[in-house]
Backbone as a printed PyTorch tensor [residue, N CA C, xyz], in Angstrom:
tensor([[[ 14.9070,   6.1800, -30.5660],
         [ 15.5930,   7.3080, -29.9910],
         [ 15.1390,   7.5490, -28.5640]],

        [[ 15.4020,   8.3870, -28.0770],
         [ 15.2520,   9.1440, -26.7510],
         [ 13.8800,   9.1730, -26.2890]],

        [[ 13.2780,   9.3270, -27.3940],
         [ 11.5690,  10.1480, -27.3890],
         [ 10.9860,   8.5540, -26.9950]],

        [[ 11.4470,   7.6990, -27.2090],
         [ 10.4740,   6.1070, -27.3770],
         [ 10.6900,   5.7890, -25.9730]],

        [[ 11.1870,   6.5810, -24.8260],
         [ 11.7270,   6.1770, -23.5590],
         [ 10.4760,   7.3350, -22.8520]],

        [[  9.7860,   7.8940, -23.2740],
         [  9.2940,   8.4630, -22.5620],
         [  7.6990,   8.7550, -23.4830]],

        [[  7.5510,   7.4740, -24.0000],
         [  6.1040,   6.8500, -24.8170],
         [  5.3480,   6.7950, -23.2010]],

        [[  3.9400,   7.0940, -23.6320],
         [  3.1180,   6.8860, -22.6200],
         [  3.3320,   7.5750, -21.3960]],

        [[  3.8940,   9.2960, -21.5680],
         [  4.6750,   9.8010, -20.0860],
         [  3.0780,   9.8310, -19.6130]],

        [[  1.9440,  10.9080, -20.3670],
         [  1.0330,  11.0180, -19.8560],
         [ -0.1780,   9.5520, -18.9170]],

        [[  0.1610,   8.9230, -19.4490],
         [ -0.1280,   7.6000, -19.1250],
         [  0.5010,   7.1440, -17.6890]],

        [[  1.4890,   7.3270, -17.5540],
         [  2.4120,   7.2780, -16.7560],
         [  2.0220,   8.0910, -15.1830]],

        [[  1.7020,   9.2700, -15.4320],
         [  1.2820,  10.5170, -14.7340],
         [ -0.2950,  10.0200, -14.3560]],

        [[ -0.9500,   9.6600, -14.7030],
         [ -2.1590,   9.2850, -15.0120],
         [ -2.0850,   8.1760, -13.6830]],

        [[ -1.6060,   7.0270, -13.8880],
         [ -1.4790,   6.1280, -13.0360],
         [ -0.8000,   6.0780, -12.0470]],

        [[  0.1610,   7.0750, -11.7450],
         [  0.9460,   6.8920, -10.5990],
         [  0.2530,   7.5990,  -9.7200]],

        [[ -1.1530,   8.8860,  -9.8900],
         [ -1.7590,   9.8590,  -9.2570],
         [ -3.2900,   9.0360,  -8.6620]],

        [[ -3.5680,   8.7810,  -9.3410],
         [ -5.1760,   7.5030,  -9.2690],
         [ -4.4120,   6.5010,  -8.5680]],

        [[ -3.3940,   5.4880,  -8.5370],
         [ -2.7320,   4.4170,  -7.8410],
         [ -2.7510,   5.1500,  -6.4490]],

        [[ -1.7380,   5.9580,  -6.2210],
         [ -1.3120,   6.6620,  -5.2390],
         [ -2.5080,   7.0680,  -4.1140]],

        [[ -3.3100,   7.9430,  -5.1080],
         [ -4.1950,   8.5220,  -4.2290],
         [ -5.1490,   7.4810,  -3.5200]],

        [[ -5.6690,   6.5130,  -4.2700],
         [ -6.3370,   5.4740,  -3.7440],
         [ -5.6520,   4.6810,  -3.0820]],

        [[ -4.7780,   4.1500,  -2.7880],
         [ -4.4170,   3.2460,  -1.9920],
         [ -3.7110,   3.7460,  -0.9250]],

        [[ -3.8760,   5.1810,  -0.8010],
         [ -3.1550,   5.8330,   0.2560],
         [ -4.4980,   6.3230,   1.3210]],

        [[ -5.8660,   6.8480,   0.1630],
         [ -7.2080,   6.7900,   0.6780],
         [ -7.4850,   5.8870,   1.5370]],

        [[ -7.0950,   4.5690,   0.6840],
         [ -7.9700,   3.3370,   1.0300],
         [ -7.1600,   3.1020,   2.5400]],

        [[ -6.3430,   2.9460,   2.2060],
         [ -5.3460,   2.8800,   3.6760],
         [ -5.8780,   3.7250,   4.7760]],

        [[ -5.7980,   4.4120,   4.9980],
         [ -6.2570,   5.3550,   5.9250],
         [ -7.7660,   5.3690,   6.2050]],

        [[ -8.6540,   5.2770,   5.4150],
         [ -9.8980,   4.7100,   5.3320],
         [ -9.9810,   3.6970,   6.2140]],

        [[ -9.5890,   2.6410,   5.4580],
         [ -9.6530,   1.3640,   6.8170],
         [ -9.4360,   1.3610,   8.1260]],

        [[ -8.1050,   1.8260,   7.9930],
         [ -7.3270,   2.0420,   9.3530],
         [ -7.7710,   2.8270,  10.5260]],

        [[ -8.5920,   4.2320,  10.0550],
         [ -9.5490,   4.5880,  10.7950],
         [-10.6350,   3.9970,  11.1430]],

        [[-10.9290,   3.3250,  10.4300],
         [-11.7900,   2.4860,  10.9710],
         [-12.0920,   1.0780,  11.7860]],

        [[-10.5170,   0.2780,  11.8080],
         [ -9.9970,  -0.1840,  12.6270],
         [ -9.4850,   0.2880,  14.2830]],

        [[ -8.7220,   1.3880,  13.7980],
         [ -8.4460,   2.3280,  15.2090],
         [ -9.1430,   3.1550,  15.8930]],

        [[ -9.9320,   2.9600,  16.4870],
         [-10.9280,   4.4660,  16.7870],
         [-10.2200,   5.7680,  17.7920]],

        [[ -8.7600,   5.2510,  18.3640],
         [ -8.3760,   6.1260,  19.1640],
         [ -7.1490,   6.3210,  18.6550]],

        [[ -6.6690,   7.5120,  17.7170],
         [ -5.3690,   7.8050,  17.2570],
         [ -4.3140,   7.9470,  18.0590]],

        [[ -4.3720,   7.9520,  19.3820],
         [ -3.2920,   7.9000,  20.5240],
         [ -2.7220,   6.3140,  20.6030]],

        [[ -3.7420,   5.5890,  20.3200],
         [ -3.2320,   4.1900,  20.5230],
         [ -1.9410,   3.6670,  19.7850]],

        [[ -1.0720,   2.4760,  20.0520],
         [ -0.2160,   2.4190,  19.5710],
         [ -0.5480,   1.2110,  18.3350]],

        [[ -0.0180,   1.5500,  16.8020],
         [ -0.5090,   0.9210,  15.8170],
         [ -0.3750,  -0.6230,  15.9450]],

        [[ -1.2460,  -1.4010,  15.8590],
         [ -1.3030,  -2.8310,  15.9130],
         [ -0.8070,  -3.6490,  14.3900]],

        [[  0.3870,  -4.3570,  14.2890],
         [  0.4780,  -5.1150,  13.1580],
         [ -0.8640,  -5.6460,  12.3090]],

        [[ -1.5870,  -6.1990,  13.0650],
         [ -2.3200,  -6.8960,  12.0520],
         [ -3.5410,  -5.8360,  11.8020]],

        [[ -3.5270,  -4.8970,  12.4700],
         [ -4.6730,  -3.8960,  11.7110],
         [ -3.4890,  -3.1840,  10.6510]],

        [[ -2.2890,  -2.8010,  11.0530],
         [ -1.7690,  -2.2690,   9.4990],
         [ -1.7050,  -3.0670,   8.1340]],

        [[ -1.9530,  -4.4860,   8.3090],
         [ -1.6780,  -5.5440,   7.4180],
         [ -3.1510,  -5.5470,   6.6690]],

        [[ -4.4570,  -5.7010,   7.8090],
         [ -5.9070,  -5.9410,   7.0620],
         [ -5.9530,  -4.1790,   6.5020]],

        [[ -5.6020,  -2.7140,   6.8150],
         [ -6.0890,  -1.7890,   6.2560],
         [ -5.5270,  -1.4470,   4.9400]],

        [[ -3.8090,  -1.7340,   4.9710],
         [ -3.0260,  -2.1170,   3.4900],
         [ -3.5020,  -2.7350,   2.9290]],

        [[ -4.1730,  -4.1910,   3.3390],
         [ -4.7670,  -5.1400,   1.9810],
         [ -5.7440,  -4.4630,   1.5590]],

        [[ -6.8870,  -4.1490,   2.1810],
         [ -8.1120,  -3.5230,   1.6120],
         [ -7.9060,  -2.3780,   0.7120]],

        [[ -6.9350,  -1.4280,   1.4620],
         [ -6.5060,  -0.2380,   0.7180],
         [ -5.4840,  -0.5790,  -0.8040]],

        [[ -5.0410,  -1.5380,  -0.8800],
         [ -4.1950,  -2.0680,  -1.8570],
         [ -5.4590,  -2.8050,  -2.7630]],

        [[ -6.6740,  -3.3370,  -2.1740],
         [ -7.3070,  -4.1710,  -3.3010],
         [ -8.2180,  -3.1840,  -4.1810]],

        [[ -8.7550,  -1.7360,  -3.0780],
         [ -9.5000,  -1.0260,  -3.7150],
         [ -8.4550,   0.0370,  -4.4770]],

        [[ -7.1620,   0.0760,  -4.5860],
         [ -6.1930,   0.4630,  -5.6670],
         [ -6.4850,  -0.0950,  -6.5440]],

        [[ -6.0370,  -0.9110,  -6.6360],
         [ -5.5360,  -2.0440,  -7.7410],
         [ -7.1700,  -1.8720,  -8.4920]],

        [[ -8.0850,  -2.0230,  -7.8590],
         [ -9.6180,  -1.8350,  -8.7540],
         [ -9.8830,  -0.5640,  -9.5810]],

        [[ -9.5990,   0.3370,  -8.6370],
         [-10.1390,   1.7620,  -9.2900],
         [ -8.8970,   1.9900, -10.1100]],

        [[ -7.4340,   1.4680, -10.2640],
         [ -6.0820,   2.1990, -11.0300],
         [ -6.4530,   1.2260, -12.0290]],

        [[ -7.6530,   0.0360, -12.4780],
         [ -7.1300,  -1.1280, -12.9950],
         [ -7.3300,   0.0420, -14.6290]],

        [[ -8.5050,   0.4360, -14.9500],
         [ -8.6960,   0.5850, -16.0710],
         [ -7.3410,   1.8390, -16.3970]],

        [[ -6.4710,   2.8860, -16.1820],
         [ -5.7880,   3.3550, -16.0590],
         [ -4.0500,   2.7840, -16.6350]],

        [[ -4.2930,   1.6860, -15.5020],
         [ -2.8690,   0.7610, -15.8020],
         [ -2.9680,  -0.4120, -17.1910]],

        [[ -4.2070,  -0.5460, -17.4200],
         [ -4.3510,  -1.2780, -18.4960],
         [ -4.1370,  -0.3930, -19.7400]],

        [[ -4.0020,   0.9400, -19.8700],
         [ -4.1320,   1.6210, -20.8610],
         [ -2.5750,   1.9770, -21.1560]],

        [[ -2.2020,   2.3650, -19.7360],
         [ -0.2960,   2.3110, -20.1980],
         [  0.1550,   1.3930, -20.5180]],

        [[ -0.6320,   0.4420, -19.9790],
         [  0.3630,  -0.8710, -20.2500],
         [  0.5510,  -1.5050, -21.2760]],

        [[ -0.9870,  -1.0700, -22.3570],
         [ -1.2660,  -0.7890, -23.9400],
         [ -0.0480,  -0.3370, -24.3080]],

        [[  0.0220,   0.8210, -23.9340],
         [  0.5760,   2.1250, -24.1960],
         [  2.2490,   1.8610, -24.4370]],

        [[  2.6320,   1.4190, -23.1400],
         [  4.3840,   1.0870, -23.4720],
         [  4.8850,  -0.3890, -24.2920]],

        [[  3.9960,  -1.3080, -24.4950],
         [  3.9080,  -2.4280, -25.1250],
         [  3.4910,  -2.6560, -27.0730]],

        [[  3.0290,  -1.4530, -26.9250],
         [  2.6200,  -1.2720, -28.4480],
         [  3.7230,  -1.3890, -29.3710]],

        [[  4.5770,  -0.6730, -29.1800],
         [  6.0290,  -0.7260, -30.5790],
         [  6.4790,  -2.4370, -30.0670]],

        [[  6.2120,  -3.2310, -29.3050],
         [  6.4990,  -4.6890, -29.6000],
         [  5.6790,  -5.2480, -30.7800]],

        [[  4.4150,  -5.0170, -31.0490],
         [  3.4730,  -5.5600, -31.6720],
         [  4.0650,  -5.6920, -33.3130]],

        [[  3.2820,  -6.5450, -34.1160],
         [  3.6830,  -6.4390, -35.4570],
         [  2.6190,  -5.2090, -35.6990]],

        [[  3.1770,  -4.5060, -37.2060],
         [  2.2400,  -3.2000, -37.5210],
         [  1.0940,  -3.8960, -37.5510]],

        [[  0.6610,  -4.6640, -37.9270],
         [ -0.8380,  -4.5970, -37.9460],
         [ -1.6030,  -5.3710, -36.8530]],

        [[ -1.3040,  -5.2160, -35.2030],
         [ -1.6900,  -5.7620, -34.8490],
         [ -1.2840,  -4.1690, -33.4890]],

        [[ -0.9420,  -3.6100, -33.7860],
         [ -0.7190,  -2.2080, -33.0010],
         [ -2.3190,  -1.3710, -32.6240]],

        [[ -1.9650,  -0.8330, -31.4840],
         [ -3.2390,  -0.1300, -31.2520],
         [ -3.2380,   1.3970, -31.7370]],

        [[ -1.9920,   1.9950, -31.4400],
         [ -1.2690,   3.2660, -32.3060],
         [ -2.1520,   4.2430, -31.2540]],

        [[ -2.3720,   4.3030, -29.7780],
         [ -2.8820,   5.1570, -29.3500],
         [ -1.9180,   7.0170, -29.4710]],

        [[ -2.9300,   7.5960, -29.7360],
         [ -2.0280,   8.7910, -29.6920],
         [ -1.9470,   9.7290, -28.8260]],

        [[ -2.6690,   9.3340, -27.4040],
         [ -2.4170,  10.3060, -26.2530],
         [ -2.7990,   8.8370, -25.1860]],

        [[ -2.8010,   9.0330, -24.0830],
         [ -3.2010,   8.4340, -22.7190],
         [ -5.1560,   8.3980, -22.9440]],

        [[ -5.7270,   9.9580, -23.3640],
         [ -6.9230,  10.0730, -23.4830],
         [ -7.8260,   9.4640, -24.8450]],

        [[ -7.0910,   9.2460, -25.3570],
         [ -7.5790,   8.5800, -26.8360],
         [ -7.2820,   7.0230, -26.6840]],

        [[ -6.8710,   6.4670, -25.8120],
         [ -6.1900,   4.8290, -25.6970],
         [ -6.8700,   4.5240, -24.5050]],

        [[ -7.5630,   5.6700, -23.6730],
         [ -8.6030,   5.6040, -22.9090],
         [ -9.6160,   5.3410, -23.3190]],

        [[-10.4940,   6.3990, -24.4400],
         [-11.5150,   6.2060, -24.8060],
         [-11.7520,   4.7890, -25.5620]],

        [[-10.6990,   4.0150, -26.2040],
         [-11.0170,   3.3480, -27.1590],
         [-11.1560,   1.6540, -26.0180]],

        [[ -9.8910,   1.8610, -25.5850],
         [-10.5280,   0.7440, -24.2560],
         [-11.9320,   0.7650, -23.8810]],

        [[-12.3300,   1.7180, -23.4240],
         [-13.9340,   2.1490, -23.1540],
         [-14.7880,   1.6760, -24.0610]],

        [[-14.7540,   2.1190, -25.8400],
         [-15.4790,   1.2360, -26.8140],
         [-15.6370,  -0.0490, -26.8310]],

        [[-14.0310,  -0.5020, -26.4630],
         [-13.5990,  -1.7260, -26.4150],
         [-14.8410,  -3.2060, -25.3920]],

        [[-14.8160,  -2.1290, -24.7980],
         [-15.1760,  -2.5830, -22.6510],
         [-14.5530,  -3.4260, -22.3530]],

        [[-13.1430,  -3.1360, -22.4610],
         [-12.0550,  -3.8430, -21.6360],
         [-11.1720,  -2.9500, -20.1870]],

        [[-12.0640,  -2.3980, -19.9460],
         [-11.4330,  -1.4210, -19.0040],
         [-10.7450,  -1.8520, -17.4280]],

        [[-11.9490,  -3.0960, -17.2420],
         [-11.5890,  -3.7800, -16.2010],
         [-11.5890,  -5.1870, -16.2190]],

        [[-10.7220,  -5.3700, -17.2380],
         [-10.2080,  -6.8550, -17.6500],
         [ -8.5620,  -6.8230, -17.1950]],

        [[ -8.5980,  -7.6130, -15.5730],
         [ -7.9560,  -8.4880, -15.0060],
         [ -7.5270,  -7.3530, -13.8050]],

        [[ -9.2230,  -6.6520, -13.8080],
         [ -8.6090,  -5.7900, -12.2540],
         [ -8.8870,  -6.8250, -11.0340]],

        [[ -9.4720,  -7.9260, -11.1690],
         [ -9.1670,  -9.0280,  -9.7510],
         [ -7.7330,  -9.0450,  -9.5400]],

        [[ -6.9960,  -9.5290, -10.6760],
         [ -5.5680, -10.0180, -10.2500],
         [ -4.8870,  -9.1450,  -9.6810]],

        [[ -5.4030,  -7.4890, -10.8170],
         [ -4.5930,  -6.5510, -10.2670],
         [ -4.7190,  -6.1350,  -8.6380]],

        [[ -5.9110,  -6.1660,  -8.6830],
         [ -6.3950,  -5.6110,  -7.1750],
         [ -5.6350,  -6.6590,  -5.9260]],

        [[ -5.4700,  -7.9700,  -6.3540],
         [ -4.8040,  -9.0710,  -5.6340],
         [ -3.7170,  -8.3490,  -5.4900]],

        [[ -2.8860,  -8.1510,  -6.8510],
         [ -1.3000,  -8.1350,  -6.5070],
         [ -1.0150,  -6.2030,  -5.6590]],

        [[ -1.9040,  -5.7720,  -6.0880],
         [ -1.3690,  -5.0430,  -5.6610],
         [ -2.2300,  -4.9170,  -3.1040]],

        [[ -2.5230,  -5.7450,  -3.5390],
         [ -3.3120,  -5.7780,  -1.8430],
         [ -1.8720,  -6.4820,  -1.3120]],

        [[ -1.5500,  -7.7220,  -2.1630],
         [ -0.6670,  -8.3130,  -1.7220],
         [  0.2820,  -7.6040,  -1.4730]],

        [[  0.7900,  -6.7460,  -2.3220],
         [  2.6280,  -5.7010,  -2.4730],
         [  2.1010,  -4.8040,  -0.9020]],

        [[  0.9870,  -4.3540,  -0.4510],
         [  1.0490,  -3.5590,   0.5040],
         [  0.9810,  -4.2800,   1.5110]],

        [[  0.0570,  -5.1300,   1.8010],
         [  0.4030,  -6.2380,   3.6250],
         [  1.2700,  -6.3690,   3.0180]],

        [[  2.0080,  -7.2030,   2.5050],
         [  3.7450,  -8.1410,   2.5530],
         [  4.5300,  -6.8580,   3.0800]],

        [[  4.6620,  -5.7350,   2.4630],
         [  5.6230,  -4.9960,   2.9310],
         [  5.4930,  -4.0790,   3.8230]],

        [[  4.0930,  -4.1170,   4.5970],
         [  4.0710,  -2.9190,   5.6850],
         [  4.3840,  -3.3580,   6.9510]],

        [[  4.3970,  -4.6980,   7.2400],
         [  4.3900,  -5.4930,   7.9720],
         [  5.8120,  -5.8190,   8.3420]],

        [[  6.5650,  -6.4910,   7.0290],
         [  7.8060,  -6.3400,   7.3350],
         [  8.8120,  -4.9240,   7.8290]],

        [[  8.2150,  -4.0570,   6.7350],
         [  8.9890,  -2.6220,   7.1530],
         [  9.3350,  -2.3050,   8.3400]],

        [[  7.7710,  -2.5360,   8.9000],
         [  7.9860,  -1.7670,  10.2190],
         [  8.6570,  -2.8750,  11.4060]],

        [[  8.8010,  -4.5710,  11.3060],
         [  8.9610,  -5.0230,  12.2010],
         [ 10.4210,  -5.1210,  12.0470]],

        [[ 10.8970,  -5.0840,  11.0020],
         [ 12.4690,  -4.8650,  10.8480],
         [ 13.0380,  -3.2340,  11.2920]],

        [[ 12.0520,  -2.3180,  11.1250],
         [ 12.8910,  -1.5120,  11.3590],
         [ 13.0430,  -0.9500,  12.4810]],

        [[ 12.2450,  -1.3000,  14.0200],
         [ 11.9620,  -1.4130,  14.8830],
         [ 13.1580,  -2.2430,  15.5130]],

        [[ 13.0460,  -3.2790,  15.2070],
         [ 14.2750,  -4.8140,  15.9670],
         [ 15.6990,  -4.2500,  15.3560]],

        [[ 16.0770,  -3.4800,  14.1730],
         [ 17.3380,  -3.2080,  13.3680],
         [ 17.3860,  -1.7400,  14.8160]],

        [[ 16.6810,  -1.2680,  15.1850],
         [ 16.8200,  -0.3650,  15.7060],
         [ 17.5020,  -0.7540,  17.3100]],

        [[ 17.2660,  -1.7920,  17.7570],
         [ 17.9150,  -2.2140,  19.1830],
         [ 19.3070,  -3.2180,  18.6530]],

        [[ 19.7180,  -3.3140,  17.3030],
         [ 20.8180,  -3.6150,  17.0880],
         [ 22.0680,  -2.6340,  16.4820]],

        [[ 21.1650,  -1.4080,  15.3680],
         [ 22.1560,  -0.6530,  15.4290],
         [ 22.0600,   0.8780,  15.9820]],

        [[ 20.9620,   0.9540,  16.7470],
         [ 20.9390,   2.3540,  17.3680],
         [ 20.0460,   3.4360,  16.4780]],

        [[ 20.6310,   4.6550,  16.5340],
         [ 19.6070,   5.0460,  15.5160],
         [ 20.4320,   5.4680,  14.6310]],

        [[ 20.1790,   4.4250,  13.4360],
         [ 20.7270,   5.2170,  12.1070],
         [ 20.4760,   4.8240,  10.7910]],

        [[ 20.9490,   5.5660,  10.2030],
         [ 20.1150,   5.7300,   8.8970],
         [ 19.8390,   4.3940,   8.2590]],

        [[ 21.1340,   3.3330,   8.3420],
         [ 20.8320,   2.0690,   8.0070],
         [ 19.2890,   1.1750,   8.3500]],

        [[ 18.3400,   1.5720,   9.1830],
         [ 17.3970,   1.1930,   9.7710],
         [ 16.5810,   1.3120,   8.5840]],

        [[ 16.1460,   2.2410,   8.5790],
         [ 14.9380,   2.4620,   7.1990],
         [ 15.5350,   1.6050,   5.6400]],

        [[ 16.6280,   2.3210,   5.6440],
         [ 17.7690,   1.3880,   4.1960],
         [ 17.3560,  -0.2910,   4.4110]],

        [[ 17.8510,  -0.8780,   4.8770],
         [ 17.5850,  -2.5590,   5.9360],
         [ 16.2620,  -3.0480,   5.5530]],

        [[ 15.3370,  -1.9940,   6.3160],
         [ 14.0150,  -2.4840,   6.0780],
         [ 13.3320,  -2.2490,   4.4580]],

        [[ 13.9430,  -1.2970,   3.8950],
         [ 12.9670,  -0.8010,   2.7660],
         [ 13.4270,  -2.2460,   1.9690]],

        [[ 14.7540,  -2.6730,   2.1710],
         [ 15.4390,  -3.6680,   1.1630],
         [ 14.6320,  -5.2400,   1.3710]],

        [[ 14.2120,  -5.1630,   2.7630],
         [ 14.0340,  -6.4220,   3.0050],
         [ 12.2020,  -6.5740,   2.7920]],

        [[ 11.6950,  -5.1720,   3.1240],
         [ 10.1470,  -5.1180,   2.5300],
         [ 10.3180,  -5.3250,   1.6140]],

        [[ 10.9990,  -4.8200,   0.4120],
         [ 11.0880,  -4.6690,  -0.8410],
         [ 10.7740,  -6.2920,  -1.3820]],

        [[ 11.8580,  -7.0840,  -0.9660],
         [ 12.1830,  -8.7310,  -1.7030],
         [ 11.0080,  -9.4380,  -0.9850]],

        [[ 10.4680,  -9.1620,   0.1760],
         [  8.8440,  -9.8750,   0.4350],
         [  8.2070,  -9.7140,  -0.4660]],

        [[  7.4960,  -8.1120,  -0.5980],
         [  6.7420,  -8.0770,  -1.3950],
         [  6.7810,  -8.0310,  -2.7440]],

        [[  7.7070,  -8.3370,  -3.2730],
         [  8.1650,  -8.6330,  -4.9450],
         [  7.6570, -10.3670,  -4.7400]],

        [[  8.1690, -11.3490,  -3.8370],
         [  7.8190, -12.5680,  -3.9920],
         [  6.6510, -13.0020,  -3.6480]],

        [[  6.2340, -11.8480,  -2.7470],
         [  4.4430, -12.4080,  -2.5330],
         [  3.5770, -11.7690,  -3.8230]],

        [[  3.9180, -10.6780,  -4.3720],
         [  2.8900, -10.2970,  -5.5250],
         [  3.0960, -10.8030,  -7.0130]],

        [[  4.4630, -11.5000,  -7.1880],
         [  4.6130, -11.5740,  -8.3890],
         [  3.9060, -12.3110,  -9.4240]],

        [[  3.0550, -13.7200,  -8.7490],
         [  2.1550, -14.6840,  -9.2530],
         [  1.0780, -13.5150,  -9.7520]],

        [[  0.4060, -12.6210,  -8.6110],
         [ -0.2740, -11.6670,  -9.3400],
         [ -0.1820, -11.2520, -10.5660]],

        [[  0.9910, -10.7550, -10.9980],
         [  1.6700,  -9.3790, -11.7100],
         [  1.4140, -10.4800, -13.1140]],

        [[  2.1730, -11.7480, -12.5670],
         [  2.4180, -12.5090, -13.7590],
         [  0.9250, -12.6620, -14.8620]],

        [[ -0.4070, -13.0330, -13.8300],
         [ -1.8720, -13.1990, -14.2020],
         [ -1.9530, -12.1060, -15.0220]],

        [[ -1.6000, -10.4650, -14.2070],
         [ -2.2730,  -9.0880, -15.0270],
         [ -1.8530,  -9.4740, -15.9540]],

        [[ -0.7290,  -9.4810, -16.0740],
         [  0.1830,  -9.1280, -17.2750],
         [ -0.2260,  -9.8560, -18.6960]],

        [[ -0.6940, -11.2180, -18.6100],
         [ -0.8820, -11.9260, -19.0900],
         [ -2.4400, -12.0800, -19.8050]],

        [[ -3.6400, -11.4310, -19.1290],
         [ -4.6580, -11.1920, -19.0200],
         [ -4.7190,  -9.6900, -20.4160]]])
């Protein structure tokens, strides 16, 4: 039913807030520390090395988090007796923890997700910059680029995704 579409919401909430916050930290973290003068104008390859770093120390600190949803929305595939049957986000937490699988295959993760941020910050901005002396200013610019960041970084992280997943 309806209710099996929204298995693991807390889980869900959980990881998109820890993902987010850290790799938005980590980003800015670096980057300050790359740039020392915020007037300056942003350099490609310092947005590319502060995304990766900020994307690898995501992917590390969200790993034990994303491994638990990922429990979490995958479980009703399992045969019954091979189910984990977590019954909250915090109880499928703790038992990972017994487990000490918490950070089993946060390398890959931390890879794919370093990878999803250089591949696409890089492109974003150099497309949407050059789309901008072809179509002026409009809304198509950001649309253009988000589409074309988007299919980079799906093909540069996916070998990643494939490892987590699999792990």
């Amino acid at each position: 039913g309806l209710r099996k579409f929204y298995t693991g919401f807390d889980g869900f909430i959980a990881r998109t807030v820890t993902y987010t916050t850290a790799r938005v930290w980590g980003f800015l973290y670096f980057y300050d520390k790359l740039n020392h003068d915020p007037r300056r104008t942003a350099r490609m390859d310092w947005h590319i090395m502060a995304s990766l770093a900020g994307g690898v120390v995501a992917g590390f600190v969200s790993n034990p988090v994303d491994l638990v949803y990922t429990r979490m929305q995958v479980d009703e595939m399992y045969p019954e007796g091979y189910r984990r049957n977590y019954k909250s986000f915090l109880d499928g937490f703790l038992k990972a923890t017994d487990e000490g699988v918490l950070f089993r295959g946060a390398l890959a993760n931390s890879l794919r997700i370093g990878t999803l941020a250089c591949s696409m910050t890089g492109v974003y901005d150099w497309t949407k910059e050059n789309f901008y002396f072809h179509l002026g200013p409009s809304y198509l610019n950001r649309l253009c680029a988000t589409l074309l960041a988007t299919v980079v970084g799906v093909l540069a992280s996916l070998p990643f995704d494939a490892i987590r997943t699999r792990m």
